[in-house]
C-alpha positions in Angstrom: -20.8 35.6 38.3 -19.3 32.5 37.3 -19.0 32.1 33.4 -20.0 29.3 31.2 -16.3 27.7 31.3 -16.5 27.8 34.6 -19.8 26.3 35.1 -18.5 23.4 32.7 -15.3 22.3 34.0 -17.3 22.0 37.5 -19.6 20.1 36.5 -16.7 17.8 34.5 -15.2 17.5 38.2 -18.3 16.5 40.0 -19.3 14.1 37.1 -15.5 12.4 37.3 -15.8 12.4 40.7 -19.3 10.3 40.8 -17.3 8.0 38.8 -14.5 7.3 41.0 -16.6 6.9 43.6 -18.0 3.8 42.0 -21.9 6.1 41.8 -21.8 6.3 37.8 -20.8 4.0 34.9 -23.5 3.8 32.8 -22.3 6.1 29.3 -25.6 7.5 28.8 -26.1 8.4 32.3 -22.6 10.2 32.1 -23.2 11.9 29.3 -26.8 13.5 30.3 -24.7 14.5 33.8 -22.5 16.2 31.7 -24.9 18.0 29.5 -27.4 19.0 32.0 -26.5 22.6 34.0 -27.7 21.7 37.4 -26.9 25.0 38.6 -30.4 26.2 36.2 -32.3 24.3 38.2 -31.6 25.7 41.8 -31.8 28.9 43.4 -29.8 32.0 42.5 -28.2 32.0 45.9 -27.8 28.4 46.3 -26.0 28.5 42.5 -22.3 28.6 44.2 -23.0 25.3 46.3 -24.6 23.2 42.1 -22.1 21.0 41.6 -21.4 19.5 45.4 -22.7 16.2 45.9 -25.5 17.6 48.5 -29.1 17.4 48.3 -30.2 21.4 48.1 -33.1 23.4 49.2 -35.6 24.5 45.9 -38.0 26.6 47.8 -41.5 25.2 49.0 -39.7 22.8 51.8 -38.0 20.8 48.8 -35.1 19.7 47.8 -33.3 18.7 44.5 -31.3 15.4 44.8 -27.6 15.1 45.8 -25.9 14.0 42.3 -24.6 10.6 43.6 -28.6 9.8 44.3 -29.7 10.7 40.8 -26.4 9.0 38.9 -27.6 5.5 41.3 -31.2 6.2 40.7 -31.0 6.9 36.6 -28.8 4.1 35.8 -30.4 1.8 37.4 -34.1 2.7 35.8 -32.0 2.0 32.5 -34.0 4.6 30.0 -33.4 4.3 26.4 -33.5 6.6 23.7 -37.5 6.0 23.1 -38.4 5.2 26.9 -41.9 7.0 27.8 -41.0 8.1 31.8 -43.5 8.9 34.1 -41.4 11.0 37.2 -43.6 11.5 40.7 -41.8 14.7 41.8 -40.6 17.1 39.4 -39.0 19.1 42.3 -37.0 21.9 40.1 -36.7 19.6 37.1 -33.3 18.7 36.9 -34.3 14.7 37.0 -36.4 15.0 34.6 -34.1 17.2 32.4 -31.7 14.0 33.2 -33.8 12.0 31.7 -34.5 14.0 28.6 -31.2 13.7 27.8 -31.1 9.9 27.0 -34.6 9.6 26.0 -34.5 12.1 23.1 -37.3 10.5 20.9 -39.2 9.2 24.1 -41.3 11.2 26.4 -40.9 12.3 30.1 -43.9 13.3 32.1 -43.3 14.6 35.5 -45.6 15.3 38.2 -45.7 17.9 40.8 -48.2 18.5 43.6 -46.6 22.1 44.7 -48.0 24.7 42.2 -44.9 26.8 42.6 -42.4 24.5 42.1 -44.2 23.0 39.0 -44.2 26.4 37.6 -41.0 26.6 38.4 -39.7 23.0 36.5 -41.8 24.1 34.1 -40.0 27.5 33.3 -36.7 25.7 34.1 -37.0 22.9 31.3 -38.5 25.3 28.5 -36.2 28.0 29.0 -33.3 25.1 28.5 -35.3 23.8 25.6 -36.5 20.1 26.6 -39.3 20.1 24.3 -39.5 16.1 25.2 -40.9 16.9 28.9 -44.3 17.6 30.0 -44.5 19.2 33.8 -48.3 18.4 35.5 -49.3 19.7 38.8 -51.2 17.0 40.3 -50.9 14.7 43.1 -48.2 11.8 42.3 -49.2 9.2 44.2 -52.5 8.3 41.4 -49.9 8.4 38.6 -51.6 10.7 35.5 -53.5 8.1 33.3 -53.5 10.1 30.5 -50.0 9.1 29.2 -50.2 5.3 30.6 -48.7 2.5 30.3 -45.1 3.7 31.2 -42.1 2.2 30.2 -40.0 3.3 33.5 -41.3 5.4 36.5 -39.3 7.0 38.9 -40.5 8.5 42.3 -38.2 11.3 44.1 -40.2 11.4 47.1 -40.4 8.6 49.9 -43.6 6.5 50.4 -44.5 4.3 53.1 -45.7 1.7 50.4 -45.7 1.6 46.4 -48.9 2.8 45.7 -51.1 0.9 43.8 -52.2 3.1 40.7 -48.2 3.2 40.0 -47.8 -0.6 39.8 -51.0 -0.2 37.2 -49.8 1.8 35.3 -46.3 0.7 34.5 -46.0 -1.5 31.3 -45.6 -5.1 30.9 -41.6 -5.5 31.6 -41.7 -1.9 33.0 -39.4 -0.8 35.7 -40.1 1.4 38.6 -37.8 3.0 41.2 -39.0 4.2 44.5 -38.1 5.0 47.9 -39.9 3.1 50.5 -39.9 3.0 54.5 -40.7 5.5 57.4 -40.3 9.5 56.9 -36.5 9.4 58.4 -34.8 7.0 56.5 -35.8 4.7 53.3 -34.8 1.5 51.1 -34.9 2.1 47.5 -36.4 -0.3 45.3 -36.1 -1.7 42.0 -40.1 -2.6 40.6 -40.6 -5.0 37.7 -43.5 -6.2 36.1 -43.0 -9.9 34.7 -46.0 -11.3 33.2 -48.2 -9.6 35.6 -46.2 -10.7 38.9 -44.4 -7.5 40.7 -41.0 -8.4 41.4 -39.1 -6.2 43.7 -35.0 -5.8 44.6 -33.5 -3.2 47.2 -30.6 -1.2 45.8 -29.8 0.6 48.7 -30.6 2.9 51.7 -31.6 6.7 50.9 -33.4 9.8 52.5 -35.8 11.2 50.7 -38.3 13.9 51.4 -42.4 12.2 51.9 -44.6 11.3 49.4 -47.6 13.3 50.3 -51.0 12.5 48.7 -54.1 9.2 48.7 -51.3 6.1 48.9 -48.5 7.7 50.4 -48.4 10.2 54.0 
C-alpha cells in the first residue's frame, strides 16, 4: 500500500505536469489539485492508475474525469472563495471536492441520478470532511431549484443541447460549463448570462459520458 508521501509527491508530479502542458495556470485551481487525494475518490483497484491523466471507471458505467479535463474545465468556470456551484454529475465526487477547495465559504451542490454512486460521493466527501458540499440524487438535467440562482454550474456529462431549467437557474452574470454535441464526441461551452441574453463561447473538443434524463438523451 502506497503511503501518504507517496500519494503526495504523485499527485505533485501529475499537478506539475498539467502545468507544463499548458492544461493549468490558474493558482487556485493549482492549489485545490494539489490538496485534493483523487485516489479517495476511485476504486480500490483502480487506486494504482489516480494520478495518470486518464479518465477512470467509478462503477455504475461511469467515469471520473481525466485531470487535464477538470484543470480546463475548473479554471475556466472561475469559482471564488464564496461561489454557490450547482455540479450536474457528482460521479465519485472528486469535482466537486475540487471545487470545495476554492469555494471555502460558498456552497457546492452536486447532483447525481445513479443512487450508488451518490451514496458513494457522498461517503467520499464526508469522510474527507467537505462540510461545504451537499450530494442529491436526482436527475440533472431539471437543475434542483431549491438552492437557485447559482453563481457557476458545471455539467460532467454530455448533452445534446443545454437544457433549459439550467440556463434558469443560473444567476444574472452566472457562468455555465457544459459539454454539448452527439454521444461520441462533444464541444465544451462556456454559458453566460448578460442582462438576460445567453451568450455562449466553445473552449474545446471533449468526450464525455451522456447526460441522461427530460432535456438531455
Amino acid at each position: 500500500m502506497k503511503t501518504r508521501v507517496v500519494w503526495e509527491w504523485e499527485r505533485k508530479k501529475l499537478v506539475d505536469s498539467l502545468i507544463s502542458k499548458g492544461y493549468l495556470s490558474d493558482e487556485k485551481v493549482k492549489g485545490a489539485m494539489l490538496s485534493v487525494p483523487r485516489h479517495e475518490f476511485i476504486p480500490q483497484e483502480m487506486r494504482m492508475h489516480a494520478y495518470r491523466d486518464t479518465p477512470l471507471t467509478i462503477g455504475s458505467g461511469q467515469t471520473i474525469s481525466a485531470p487535464h479535463m477538470v484543470a480546463i474545465m475548473t479554471g475556466e468556470l472561475g469559482a471564488r472563495i464564496d461561489s454557490r456551484i450547482l455540479e450536474v454529475g457528482a460521479g465519485s465526487g472528486y469535482q466537486a471536492a475540487v471545487l470545495a477547495e476554492i469555494a471555502t465559504e460558498g456552497e457546492v451542490v452536486t447532483l447525481e441520478r445513479i443512487k450508488e454512486l451518490a451514496d458513494y460521493a457522498r461517503m467520499n466527501l464526508e469522510r474527507l470532511g467537505y462540510a461545504n458540499v451537499e450530494v442529491i440524487h436526482a436527475e440533472g438535467t431539471q437543475g434542483y431549484r431549491e438552492k437557485a440562482p447559482y453563481d457557476l454550474i458545471i455539467v460532467t456529462a454530455a448533452a445534446p443541447r443545454i437544457p433549459k431549467a439550467l440556463i434558469e437557474q443560473l444567476k444574472e452574470g452566472g457562468r455555465m460549463l457544459i459539454p454539448v454535441g452527439g454521444k461520441l464526441m462533444q464541444t465544451l461551452m462556456l454559458v453566460e448570462k448578460k442582462k438576460g441574453v445567453v451568450v455562449k463561447k466553445e473552449i474545446c473538443g471533449c468526450v464525455f459520458v451522456p447526460l441522461i434524463g427530460e432535456d438531455g438523451w
